[in-house]
N, C-alpha and C positions, 0 to 999 in steps of 0.2 A: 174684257177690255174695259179698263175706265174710262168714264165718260170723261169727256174732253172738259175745265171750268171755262167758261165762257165770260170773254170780259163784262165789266158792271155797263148797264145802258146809263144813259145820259138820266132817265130817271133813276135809279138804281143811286148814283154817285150825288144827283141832288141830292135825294133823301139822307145820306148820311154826312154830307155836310151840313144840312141843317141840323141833325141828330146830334152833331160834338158842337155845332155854335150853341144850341141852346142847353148842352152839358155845360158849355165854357162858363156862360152869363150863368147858368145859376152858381156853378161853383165860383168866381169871380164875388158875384153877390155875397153868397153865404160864409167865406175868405174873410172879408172885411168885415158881415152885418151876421155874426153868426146866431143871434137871438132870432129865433121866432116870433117876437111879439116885443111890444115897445118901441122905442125908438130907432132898432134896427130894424123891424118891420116896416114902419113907417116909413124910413131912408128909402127900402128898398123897392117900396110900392113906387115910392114920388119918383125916383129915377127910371124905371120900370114905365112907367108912363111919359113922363119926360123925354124918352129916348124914342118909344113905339108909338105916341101917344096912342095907350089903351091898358088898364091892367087887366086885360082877360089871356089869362097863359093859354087860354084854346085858342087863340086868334092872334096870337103870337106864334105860338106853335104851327099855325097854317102860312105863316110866312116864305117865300123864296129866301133859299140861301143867301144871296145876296144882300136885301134885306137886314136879314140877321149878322150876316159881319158887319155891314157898315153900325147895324145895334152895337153891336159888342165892340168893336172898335170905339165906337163913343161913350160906352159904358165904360169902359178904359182908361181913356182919357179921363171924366168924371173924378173916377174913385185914384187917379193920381194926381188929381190939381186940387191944391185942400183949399181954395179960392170957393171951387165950385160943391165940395163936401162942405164946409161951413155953411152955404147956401141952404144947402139941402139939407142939412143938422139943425138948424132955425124953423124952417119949412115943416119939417117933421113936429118938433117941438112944440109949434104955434099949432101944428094939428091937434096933438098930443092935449092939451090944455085945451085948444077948442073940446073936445071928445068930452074931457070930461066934466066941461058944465051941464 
């Protein structure tokens, strides 16, 4: 007889919503900033910070579900109001040229 699946526990169904928000954000990220390095790096550090304030993906990663939508929700918003991408295209920029004096 098979064993009977037994619904997800209330931890179970966290974990995997955190699991696709933080799938969402990075593919959202790398959608629009798909260089690794340069200025699409930079965009996506500054936003990245700007949203969680912290660029450490392990302590993003330790985030509640919750958390991470309302992130990615604003992350969203960001990378569709080009008000606020020109912002952060400057931002990047001025690092960009800080860096390399």
């Amino acid at each position: 007889r098979k064993a009977e699946k037994k619904p997800p526990t209330q931890g179970q169904k966290e974990q995997t919503q955190r699991t696709i928000c933080l799938e969402e954000i990075q593919n959202d990220l790398v959608t629009v900033f798909p260089a690794g390095l340069g200025i699409d790096k930079q965009m996506k550090n500054l936003i990245i910070k700007s949203v969680f304030k912290s660029m450490s993906w392990e302590k993003i990663q330790g985030l509640q579900a919750a958390e991470l939508e309302i992130g990615l929700s604003t992350i969203r918003d960001i990378l569709n109001t080009p008000e606020a991408m020109l912002k952060f295209k400057a931002d990047a920029e001025a690092l960009a040229i800080k860096e390399k004096k």
